[in-house]
Structures are given as structure tokens and as C-alpha cells.
C-alpha positions as CSV (number, residue, x, y, z in Angstrom):
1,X,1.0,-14.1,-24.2
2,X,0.2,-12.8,-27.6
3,X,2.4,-10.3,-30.2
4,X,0.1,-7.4,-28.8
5,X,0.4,-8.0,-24.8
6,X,4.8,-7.9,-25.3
7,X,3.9,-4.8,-27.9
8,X,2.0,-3.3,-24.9
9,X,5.0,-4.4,-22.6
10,X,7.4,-3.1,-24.2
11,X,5.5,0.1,-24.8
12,X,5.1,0.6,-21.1
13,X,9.1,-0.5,-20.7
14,X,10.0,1.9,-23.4
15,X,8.3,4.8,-21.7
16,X,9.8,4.7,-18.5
17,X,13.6,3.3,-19.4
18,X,13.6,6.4,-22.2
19,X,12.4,9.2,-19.4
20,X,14.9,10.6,-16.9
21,X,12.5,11.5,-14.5
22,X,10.5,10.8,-11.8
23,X,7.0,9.2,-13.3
24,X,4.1,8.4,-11.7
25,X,2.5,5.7,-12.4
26,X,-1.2,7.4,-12.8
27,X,0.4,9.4,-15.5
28,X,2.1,6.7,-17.3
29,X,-1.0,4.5,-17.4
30,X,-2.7,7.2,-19.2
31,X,-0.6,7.9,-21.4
32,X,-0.6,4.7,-22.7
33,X,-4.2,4.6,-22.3
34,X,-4.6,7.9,-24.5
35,X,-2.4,6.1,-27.5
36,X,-5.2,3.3,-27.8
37,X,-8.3,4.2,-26.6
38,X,-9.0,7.5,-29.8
39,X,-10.5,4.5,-32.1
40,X,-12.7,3.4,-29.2
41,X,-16.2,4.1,-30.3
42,X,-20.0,2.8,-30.0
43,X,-22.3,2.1,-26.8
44,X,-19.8,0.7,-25.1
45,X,-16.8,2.8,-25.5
46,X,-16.8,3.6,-22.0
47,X,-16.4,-0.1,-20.7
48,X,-14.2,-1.1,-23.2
49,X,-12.1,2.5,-22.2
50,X,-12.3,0.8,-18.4
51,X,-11.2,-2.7,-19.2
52,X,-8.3,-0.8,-21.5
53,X,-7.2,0.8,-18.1
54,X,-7.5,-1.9,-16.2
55,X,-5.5,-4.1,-18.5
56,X,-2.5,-1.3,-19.2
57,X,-2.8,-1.1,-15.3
58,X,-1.7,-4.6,-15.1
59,X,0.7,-4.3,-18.0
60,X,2.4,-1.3,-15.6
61,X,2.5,-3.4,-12.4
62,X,4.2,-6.3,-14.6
63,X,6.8,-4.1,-16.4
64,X,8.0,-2.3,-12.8
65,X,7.8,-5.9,-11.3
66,X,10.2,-6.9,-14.5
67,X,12.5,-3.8,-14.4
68,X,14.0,-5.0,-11.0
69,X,17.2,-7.1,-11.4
70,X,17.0,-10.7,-11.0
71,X,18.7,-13.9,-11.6
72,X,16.9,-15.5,-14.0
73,X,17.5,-12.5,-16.1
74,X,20.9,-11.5,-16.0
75,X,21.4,-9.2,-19.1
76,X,18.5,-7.2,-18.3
77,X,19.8,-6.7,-14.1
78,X,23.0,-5.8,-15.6
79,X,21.8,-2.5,-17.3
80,X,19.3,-2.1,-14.2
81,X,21.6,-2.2,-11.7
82,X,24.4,1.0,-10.9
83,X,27.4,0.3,-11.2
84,X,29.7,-0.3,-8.4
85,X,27.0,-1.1,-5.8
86,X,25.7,-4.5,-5.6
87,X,22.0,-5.0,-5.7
88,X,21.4,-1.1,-6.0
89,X,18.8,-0.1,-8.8
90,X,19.3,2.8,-11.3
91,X,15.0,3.5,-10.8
92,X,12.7,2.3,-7.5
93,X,8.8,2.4,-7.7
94,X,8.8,5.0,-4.9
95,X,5.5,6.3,-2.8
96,X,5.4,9.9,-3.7
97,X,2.3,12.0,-1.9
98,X,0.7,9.2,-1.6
99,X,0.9,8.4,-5.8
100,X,3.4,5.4,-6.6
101,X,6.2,6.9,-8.8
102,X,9.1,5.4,-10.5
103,X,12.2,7.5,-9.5
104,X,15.3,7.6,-11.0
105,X,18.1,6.8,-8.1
106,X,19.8,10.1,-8.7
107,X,16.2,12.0,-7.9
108,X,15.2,9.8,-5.3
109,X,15.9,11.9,-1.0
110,X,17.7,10.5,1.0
111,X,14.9,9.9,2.9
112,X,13.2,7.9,0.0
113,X,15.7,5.7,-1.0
114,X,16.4,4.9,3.4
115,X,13.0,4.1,3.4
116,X,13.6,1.5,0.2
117,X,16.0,0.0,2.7
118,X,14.3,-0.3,5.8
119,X,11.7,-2.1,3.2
120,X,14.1,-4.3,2.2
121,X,15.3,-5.4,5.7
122,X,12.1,-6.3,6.6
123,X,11.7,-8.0,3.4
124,X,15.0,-9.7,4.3
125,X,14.3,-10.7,7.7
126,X,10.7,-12.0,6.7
127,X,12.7,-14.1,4.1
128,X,15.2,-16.0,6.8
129,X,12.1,-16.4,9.6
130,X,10.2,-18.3,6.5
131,X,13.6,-20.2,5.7
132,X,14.2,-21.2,9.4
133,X,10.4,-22.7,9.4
134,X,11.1,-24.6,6.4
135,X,14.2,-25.9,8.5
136,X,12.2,-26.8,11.1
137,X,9.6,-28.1,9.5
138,X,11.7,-30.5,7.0
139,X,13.6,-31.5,10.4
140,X,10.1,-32.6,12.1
141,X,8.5,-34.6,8.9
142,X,12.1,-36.2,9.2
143,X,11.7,-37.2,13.2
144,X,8.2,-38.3,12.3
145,X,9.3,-40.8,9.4
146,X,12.0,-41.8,11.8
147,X,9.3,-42.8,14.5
148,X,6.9,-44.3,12.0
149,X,9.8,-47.3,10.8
């Protein structure tokens, strides 16, 4: 990754850790979109413009993807995570009217943040049915070997 994809990372990081609201993502893409593209001129200032949004689209998806607290990272989940509630995030990218929006947990209904849940039992119960096939399969390969000597 070169100097200018982290500068564009941590732009993007920056902009939503330093705002105490609600963004949506649409809005934060062009914002950062709107600090690069003025010098984008000539015949093919409107591609370029597109493969700018595409990319900073990208960069977004990678920096919410980041911003959740994880175990290779533990410095970084610390200051994500709210204190005196394991696992719970201070910010969830949150479907809003249909627009993806990352919500601070204190703005985030009820509603919203039960929904994050429900999410994340499926999520968990998706994550032991896969476990329990690896089981399963690791146990057959073994019976198989067995049989083969």
C-alpha cells in the first residue's frame, strides 16, 4: 500500500472518528471525493472523477471494516469498544432509509442497534454450524486414513 492509499485511510478514519454524528456513507465518500477531485481537469476528467469514487468507495468500505474491534488489533478495539460492555461498539455501520450510515451507539434506536444483534446471532450461529462441519469433516478424513493402513 503506498504513503497516499494510508493518507487516504486515515483521511476517511479521521472524518468519521472526529464526527459525533450519524454519517452516511454517500455523504462521506463525497466529501472526500470533493477534497481531490478540484485539480481534475482535461478530456477525461470525468473518468478519472469515477475511478476517484470508486477507489475512495473502497477506501470507506476498508476503514468501517477496520474501525470494528478485533484481536489482531488490540489498541485500536480498546478505544472502539464502550466501556463496560464486552464486545459493544462506540459506532455501527447501520442501514438508515435504505442509505448505509455509520451511527454513533448513543444515536443509534433501540430498534437499530436490536437489529445489530439479531445480525450478529445469525452471524454467530452461521459461525458454529461451519465449525461443527470442519469437526466432522476432520473426523471423516481421519476414519478414511484409518481404513486406508
Amino acid at each position: 500500500m503506498t504513503s497516499s492509499d494510508q493518507d487516504l485511510l486515515q483521511e476517511i478514519e479521521s472524518a468519521i472518528l472526529s464526527n459525533a454524528t450519524a454519517l452516511k456513507t454517500q455523504w462521506l465518500i463525497q466529501l472526500v471525493v470533493a477534497n481531490h477531485a478540484d485539480g481534475i481537469r482535461g478530456p477525461d476528467s470525468e473518468w478519472a472523477i469515477r475511478r476517484c469514487y470508486e477507489a475512495v468507495a473502497s477506501a470507506v468500505r476498508d476503514v468501517v471494516r477496520r474501525l470494528k474491534p478485533s484481536p489482531t488489533n488490540p489498541e485500536l478495539s480498546e478505544s472502539l469498544l464502550l466501556p463496560g460492555f464486552d464486545g459493544v461498539q462506540i459506532r455501527y455501520s447501520i442501514t438508515r432509509d435504505g442509505e448505509q450510515c455509520i451511527v454513533p451507539i448513543e444515536q443509534a434506536t433501540d430498534e437499530e442497534l436490536l437489529t445489530k444483534a439479531m445480525e450478529l446471532d445469525r452471524m454467530a450461529a452461521g459461525c458454529a454450524k461451519h465449525a461443527a462441519g470442519l469437526r466432522r469433516y476432520v473426523e471423516g478424513r481421519e476414519r478414511a486414513i484409518t481404513a486406508a493402513e
